[in-house]
C-alpha positions as CSV (number, residue, x, y, z in Angstrom):
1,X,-12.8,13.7,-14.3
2,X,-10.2,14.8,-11.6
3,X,-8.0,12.7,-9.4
4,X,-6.0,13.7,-7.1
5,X,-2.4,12.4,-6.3
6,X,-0.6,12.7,-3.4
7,X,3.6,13.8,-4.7
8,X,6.3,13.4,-2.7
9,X,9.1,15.7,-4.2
10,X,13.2,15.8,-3.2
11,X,16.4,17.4,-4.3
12,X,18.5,14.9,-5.6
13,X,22.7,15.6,-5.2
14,X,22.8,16.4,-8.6
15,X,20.6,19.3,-7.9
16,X,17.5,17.7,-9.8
17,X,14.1,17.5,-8.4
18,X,12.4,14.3,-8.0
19,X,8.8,13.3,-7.9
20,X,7.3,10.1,-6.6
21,X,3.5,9.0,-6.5
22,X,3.5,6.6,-3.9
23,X,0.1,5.5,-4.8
24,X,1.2,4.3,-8.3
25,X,4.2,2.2,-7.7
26,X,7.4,3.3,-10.2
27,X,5.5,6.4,-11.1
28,X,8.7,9.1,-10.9
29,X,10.3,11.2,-13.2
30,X,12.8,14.4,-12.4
31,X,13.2,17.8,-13.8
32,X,15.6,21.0,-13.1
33,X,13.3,22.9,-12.3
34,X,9.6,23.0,-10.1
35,X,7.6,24.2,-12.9
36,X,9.0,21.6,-15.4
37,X,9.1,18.7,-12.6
38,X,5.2,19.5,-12.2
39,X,4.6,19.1,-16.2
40,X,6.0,15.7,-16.3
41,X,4.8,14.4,-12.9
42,X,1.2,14.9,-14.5
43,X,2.5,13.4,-17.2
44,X,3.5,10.5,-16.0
45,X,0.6,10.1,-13.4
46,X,-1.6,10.2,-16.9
47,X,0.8,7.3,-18.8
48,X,0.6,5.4,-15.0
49,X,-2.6,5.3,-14.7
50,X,-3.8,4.3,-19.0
51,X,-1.3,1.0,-18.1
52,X,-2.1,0.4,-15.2
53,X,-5.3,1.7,-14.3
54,X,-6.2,3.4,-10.7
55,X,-4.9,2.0,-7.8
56,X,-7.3,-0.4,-6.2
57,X,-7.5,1.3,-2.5
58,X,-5.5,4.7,-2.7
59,X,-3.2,5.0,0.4
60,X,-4.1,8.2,2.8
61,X,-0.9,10.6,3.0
62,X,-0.2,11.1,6.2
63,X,3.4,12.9,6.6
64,X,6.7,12.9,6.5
65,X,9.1,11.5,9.3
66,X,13.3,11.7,9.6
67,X,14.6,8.7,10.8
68,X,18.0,8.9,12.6
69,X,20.2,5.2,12.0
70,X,23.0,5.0,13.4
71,X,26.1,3.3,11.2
C-alpha cells in the first residue's frame, strides 16, 4: 500500500536541507543534498509510522504563508 505525505522542506543556515511531516509529529531529518534529503524523509516517514502508526485524521495541506513580526 501507498500513502502519501505531505513535506514541508527548508534551507537551514548551515546550508542543510530540512524535511518535516507535519502529519506525523517529530518526523524530520536533514541532508546536504535534495536527492539524499528525499531517501531519509521516506525513511523516516516508514520508522514514524511502524511506532506510531498512521495519524488518526491526516491534516489537509493547504499552503504556505510569510508572517511579518515586528521586534
Amino acid at each position: 500500500m501507498v500513502k502519501e505525505f505531505d513535506v514541508i522542506v527548508e534551507l537551514d543556515a548551515d546550508g542543510y536541507y530540512v524535511a518535516s511531516v507535519p502529519a506525523l509529529q517529530g518526523c524530520h531529518t536533514q541532508a546536504r543534498s535534495l536527492d539524499k534529503l528525499m531517501v531519509r524523509i521516506q525513511e523516516a516517514i516508514a520508522l514514524c509510522l511502524e511506532v506510531e502508526g498512521p495519524p488518526a485524521v491526516p491534516n489537509k495541506f493547504l499552503g504556505v504563508q510569510r508572517v511579518s513580526v515586528a521586534l
